[in-house]
N, C-alpha and C positions, 0 to 999 in steps of 0.2 A: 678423430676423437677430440684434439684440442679445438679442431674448428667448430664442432657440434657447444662445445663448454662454452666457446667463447660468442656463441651463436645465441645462445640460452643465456647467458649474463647481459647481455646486450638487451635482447629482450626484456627480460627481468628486471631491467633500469629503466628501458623507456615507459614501462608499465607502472611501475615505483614514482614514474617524473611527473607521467598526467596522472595518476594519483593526488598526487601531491599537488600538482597544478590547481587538480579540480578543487580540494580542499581549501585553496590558498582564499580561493571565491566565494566561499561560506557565507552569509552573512552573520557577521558577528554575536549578533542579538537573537538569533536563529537556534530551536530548541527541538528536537523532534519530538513528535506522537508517538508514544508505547502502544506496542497493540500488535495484531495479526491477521490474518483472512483466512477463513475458510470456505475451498472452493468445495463444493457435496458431489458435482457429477463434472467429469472431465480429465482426462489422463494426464500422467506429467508433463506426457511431451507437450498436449495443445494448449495446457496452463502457461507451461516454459514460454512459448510461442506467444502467448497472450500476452505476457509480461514485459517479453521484447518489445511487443505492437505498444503496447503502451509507454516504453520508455523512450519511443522514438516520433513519439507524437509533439513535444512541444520542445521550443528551444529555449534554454535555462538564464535568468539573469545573472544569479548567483550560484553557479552549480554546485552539488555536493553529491557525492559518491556514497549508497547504501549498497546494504549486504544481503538479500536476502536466499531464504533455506527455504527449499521445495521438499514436503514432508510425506509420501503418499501414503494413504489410508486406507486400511484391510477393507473397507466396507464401501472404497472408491471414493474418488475426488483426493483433493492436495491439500495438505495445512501447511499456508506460507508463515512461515517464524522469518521475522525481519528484528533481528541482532543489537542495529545502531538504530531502531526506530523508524518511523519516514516524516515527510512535511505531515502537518495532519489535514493540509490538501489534498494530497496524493493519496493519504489512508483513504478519505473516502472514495475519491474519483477511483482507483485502482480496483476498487471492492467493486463499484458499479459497472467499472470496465468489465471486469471478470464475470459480472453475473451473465451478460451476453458480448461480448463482444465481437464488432462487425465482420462479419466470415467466417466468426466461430461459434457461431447461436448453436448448434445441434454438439458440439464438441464442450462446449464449456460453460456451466453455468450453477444457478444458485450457492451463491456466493452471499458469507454476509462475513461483514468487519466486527471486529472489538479494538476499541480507541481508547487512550488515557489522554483526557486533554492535560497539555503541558500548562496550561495556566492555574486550571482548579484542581488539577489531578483526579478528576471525576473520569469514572468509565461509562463508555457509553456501547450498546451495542447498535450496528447497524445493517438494513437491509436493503434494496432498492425497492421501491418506489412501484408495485406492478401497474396501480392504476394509470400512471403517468404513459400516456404513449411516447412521450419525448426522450424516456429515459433519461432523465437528467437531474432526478430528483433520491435520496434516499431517505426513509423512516428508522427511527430509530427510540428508544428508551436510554434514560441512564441510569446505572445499578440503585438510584435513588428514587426512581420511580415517575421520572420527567418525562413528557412525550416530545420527540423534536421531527425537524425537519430538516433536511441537510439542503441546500441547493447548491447540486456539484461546480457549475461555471462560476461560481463567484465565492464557493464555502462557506456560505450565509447559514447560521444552524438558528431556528425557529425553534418557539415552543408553539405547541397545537393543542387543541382542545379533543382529538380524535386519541381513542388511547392505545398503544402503543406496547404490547410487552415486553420487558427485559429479558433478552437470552441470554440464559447461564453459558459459559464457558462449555464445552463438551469435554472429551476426555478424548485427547488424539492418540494418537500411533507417532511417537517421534523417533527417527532415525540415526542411528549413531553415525551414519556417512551419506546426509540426504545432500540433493543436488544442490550446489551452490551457484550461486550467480550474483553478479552487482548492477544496478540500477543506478544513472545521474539523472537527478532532482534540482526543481528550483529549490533553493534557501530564502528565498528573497521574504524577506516581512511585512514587505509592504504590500503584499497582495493574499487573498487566501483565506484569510483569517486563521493565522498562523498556531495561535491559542485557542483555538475549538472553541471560541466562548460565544455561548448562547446573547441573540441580539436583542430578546424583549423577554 
């Protein structure tokens, strides 16, 4: 029994240390995106799974540690609630991941984000892109009636002439003990376009 305590405290420190480690890496000037995803079709587990795949795709300059809650919905699909926020890089690329992502087309998809950019505090909502064969693009509104364009590889958000509706918030299913999980993220500012701020 003392070995099993002392076993579990050990752990519970080293998990406390790269915590901490990873925090230490923030960048300073680094603000997160308020916001969510909603996934419409796909079970918790291959969302969970999605999620993984995507937080093991890139290696972080500045890493920083989020929290997010796996929420599933009487009517299918998962509403991710993310706690500490994310890059608002990540908000959208994660959304776009999620609408298909590779090995999980028939498992997981339609997916759309809602973002508060950290610089203007403007909400935006976001969808991907269908026309785009690249997948690398998302369309989006903001609660003020803007039409944009997101371009995932670089975070580049466009105003466009094409128009664009604003999707209201839905009304989820939230869980008094949904799945939890944590995600490392780049903080870095100097890439992304950190402040969701429209380019033109």
């Amino acid at each position: 029994m003392k070995l099993h305590a002392t076993l579990t405290s050990a752990l519970l420190s080293l998990v406390a240390a790269i915590t901490g480690a990873s925090e230490a890496h923030r960048d300073p000037s680094f603000t997160p995106a308020q916001g969510w995803i909603l996934v419409r079709h796909g079970s918790l587990e291959a969302v969970r799974a999605a999620i993984v795949d995507y937080d093991g795709l890139a290696r972080e300059v500045r890493p920083g540690t989020f929290r997010v809650e796996l929420h599933p919905q009487r009517d299918g699909g998962v509403a991710i609630l993310l706690p500490d926020g994310l890059p608002a890089y990540d908000m959208a690329n994660l959304a776009g991941w999620l609408d298909a992502p590779p090995g999980r087309e028939e498992e997981v998809h339609r997916a759309t984000a809602w973002i508060v950019s950290p610089s203007s505090g403007v909400k935006f909502s976001l969808v991907p892109e269908a026309a785009n064969k690249w997948g690398d693009t998302m369309l989006g509104a903001s609660s003020e009636g803007v039409s944009i364009r997101v371009a995932q590889p670089e975070g580049r958000v466009s105003v466009i002439a094409q128009h664009v509706a604003y999707q209201a918030e839905p009304d989820i299913d939230v869980m008094p003990d949904p799945v939890r999980m944590e995600v490392t993220l780049d903080t870095n500012t100097g890439f992304g376009n950190p402040g969701f701020i429209i380019d033109n």
